[in-house]
C-alpha positions as CSV (number, residue, x, y, z in Angstrom):
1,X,102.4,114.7,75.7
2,X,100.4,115.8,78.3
3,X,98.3,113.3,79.8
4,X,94.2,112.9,79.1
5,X,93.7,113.1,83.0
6,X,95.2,116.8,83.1
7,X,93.3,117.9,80.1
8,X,90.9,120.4,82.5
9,X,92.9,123.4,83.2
10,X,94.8,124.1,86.8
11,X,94.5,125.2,89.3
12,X,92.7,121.4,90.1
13,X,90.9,121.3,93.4
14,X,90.9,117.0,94.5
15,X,88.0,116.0,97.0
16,X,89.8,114.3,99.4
17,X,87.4,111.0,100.4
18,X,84.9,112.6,98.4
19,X,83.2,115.7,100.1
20,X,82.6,115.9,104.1
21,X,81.7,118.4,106.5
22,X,79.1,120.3,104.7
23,X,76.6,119.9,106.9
24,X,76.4,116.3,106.6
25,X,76.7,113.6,108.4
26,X,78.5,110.7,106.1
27,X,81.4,109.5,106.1
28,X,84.4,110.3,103.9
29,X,85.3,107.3,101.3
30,X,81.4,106.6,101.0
31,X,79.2,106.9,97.7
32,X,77.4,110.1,99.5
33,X,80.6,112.0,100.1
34,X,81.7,111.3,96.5
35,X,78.6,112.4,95.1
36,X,78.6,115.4,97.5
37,X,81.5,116.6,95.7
38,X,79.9,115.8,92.3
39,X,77.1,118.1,93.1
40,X,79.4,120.9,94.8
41,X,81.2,121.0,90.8
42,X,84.3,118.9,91.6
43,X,85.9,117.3,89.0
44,X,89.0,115.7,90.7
45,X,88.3,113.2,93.5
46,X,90.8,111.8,95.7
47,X,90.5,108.3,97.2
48,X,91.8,104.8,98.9
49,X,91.9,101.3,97.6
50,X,91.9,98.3,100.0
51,X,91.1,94.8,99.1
52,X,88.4,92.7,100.8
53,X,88.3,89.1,101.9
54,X,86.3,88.3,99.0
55,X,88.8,89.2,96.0
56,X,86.6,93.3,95.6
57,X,88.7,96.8,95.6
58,X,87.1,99.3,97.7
59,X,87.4,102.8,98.1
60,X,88.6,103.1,102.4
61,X,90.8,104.7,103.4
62,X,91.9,102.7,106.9
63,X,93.6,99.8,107.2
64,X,90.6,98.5,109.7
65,X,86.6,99.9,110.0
66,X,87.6,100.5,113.7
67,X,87.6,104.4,113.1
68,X,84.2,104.8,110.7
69,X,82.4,101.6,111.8
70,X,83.6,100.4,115.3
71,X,84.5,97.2,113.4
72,X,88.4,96.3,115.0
73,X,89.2,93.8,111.7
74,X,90.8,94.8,108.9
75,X,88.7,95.5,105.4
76,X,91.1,92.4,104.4
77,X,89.2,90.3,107.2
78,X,85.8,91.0,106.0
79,X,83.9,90.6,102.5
80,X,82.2,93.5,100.5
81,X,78.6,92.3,101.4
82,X,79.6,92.7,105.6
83,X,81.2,96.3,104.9
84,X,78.3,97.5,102.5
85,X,76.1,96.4,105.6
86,X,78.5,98.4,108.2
87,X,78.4,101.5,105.7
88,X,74.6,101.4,105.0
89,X,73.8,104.4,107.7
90,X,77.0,106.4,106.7
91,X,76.9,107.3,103.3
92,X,77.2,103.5,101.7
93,X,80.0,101.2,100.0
94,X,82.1,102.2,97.0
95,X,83.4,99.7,95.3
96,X,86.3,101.2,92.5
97,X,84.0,99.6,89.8
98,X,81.1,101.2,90.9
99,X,82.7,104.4,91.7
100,X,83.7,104.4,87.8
101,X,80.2,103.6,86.8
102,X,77.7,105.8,88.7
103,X,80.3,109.0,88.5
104,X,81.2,108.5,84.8
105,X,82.9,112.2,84.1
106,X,84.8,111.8,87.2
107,X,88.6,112.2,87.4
108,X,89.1,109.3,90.0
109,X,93.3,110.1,92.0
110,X,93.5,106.7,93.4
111,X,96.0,105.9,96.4
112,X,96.7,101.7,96.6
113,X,97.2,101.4,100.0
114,X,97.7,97.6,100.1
115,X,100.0,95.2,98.1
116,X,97.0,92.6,97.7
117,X,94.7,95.9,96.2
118,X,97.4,96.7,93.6
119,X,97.3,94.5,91.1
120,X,92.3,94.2,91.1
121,X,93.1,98.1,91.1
122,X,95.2,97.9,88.3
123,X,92.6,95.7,86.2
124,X,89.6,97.9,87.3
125,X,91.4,101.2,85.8
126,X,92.6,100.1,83.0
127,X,89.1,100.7,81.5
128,X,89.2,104.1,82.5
129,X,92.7,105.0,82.2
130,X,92.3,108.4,80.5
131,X,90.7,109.4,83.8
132,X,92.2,107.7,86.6
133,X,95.7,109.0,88.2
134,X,97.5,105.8,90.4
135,X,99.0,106.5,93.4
136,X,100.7,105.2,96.3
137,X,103.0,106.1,99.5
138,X,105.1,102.3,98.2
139,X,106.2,103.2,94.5
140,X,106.2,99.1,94.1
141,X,102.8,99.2,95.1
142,X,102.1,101.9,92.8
143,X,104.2,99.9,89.9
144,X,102.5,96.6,90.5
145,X,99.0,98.6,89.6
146,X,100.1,100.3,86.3
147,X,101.3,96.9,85.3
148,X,98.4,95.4,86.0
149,X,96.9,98.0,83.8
150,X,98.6,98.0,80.9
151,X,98.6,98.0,77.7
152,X,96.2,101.4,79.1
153,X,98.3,103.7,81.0
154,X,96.5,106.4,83.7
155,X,98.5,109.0,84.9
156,X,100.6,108.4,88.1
157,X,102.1,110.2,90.5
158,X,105.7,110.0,92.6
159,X,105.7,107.4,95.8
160,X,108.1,108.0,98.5
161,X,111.4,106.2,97.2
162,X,110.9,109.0,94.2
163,X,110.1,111.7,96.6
164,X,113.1,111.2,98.2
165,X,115.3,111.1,95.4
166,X,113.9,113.4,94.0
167,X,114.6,116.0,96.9
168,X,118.1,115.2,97.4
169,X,118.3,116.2,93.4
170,X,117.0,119.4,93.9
171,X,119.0,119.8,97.2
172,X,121.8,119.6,94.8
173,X,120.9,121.6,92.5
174,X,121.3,118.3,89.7
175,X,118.4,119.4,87.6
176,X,119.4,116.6,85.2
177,X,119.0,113.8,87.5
178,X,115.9,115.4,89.0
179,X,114.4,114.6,85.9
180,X,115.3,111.1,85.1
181,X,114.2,110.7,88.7
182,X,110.3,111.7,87.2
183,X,110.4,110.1,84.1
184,X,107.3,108.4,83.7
185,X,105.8,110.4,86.7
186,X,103.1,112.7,85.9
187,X,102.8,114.5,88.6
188,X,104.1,115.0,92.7
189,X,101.5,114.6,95.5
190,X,103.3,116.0,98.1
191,X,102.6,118.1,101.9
192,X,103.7,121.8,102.0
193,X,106.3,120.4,105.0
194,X,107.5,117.0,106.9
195,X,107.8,118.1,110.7
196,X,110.4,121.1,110.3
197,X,111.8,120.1,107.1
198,X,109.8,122.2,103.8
199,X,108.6,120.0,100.9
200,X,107.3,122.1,98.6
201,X,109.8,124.5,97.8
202,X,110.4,126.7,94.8
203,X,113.5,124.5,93.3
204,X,111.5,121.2,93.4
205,X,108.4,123.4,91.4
206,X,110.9,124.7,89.4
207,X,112.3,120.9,88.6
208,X,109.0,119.6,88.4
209,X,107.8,121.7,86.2
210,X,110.2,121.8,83.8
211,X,110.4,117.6,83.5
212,X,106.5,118.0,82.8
213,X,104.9,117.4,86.2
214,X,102.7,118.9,88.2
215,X,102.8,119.6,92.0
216,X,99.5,118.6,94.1
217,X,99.5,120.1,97.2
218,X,98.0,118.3,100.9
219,X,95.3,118.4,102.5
220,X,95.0,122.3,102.5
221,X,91.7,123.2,104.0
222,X,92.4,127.2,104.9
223,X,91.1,129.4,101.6
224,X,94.3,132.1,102.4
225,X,96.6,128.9,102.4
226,X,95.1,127.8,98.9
227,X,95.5,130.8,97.2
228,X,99.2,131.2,98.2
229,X,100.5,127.8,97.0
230,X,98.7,128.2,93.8
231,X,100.6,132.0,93.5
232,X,103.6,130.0,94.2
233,X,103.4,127.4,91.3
234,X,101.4,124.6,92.5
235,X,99.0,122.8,90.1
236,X,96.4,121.7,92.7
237,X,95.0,121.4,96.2
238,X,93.4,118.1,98.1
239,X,91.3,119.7,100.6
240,X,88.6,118.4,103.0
241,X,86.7,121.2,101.7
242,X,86.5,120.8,97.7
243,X,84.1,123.7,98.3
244,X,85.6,126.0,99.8
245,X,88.4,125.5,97.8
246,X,86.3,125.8,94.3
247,X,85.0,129.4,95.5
248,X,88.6,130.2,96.7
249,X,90.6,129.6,94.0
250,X,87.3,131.3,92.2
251,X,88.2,134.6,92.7
């Protein structure tokens, strides 16, 4: 059965760090560039977990403030209370509870990108399972947090161990390995190419597809570009631009 989080039709357009770069001047992962995209109509938004020195997940996508705040220590270095001081001038904290709380009809495509975030991230969505998709580049990362969430189960998609075998099955052309590879995987967040090598090609959409996934496609900012890869089969688009992407895929 097809999972509560997908129930909106396709083609899904995910607000990567919320919604920047419409005349604003916030920064992305912050409460204004989440409700930025809630105003522009977005009902997908794509974000980071970290954990803080004080036990909270937070939605960031960096390993350290260094790029947003100027701040060289990790968001593990510091507690919630310093970074919600840090963020107060750029759009403000979001904590994964509160993002849950103040944006409660929003689909939430959560990325754990530490091993300490996994298992509070896990506890936090297990409340809001029917809207939350789990992510991670580490598919034991990822693992750790739908444990922690169970007995609720959000949607999930492919790490990079999967990835991988899951493209040398369709370089093979071994459909039925391809999907035992995405059992239990809802769906494939994935770039159009790695350096010179494609990605996204029309085997693996084919494969997907027919083991019940979908394809999300990253970070597409360029309208033409959207429209194409939803032609060719893909399910959604993270984009920078959530609305330019909404009126694109629009028409």
């Amino acid at each position: 059965m097809t999972h509560p989080y997908f129930a909106p039709t396709s083609p899904r357009v995910f607000a990567h760090r919320g919604l920047v770069g419409a005349g604003d001047d916030h920064a992305p992962n912050t409460f204004a560039a989440f409700a930025a995209a809630h105003a522009a109509g977005v009902d997908y938004i794509e974000s980071d977990c970290h954990l803080t020195a004080d036990g909270v997940a937070v939605l960031f996508h960096d390993d350290t403030l260094a790029s947003i705040t100027g701040d060289p220590r990790r968001v593990d270095e510091v507690t919630a209370r310093e970074m919600e001081h840090q963020l107060a001038g750029l759009g403000g904290l979001v904590t994964l509870e509160q993002a849950f709380d103040a944006f409660p009809r929003m689909r939430f495509n959560i990325d754990v990108k530490a091993e300490a975030a996994a298992v509070p991230a896990g506890r936090n969505i297990a409340e809001h399972a029917e809207r939350t998709l789990v992510t991670s580049f580490s598919d034991k990362r990822r693992r750790t947090a739908l444990r922690a969430a169970l007995p609720a189960r959000p949607a999930t998609s492919a790490g990079k161990e999967t990835m991988v075998r899951l493209a040398a099955a369709a370089a093979l052309r071994a459909e039925g390995w391809a999907k035992r590879v995405l059992d239990g995987v809802d769906a494939l967040q994935i770039p159009v190419r790695q350096g010179p090598v494609p990605v996204l090609t029309p085997r693996l959409l084919e494969y997907a597809h027919r083991a019940g996934a979908e394809v999300h496609v990253w970070t597409i900012n360029d309208p033409a570009e959207m429209r194409r890869l939803v032609t060719m089969g893909a399910d959604g688009i993270v984009t920078d631009r959530a609305d330019v992407a909404l009126d694109a895929l629009a028409e």
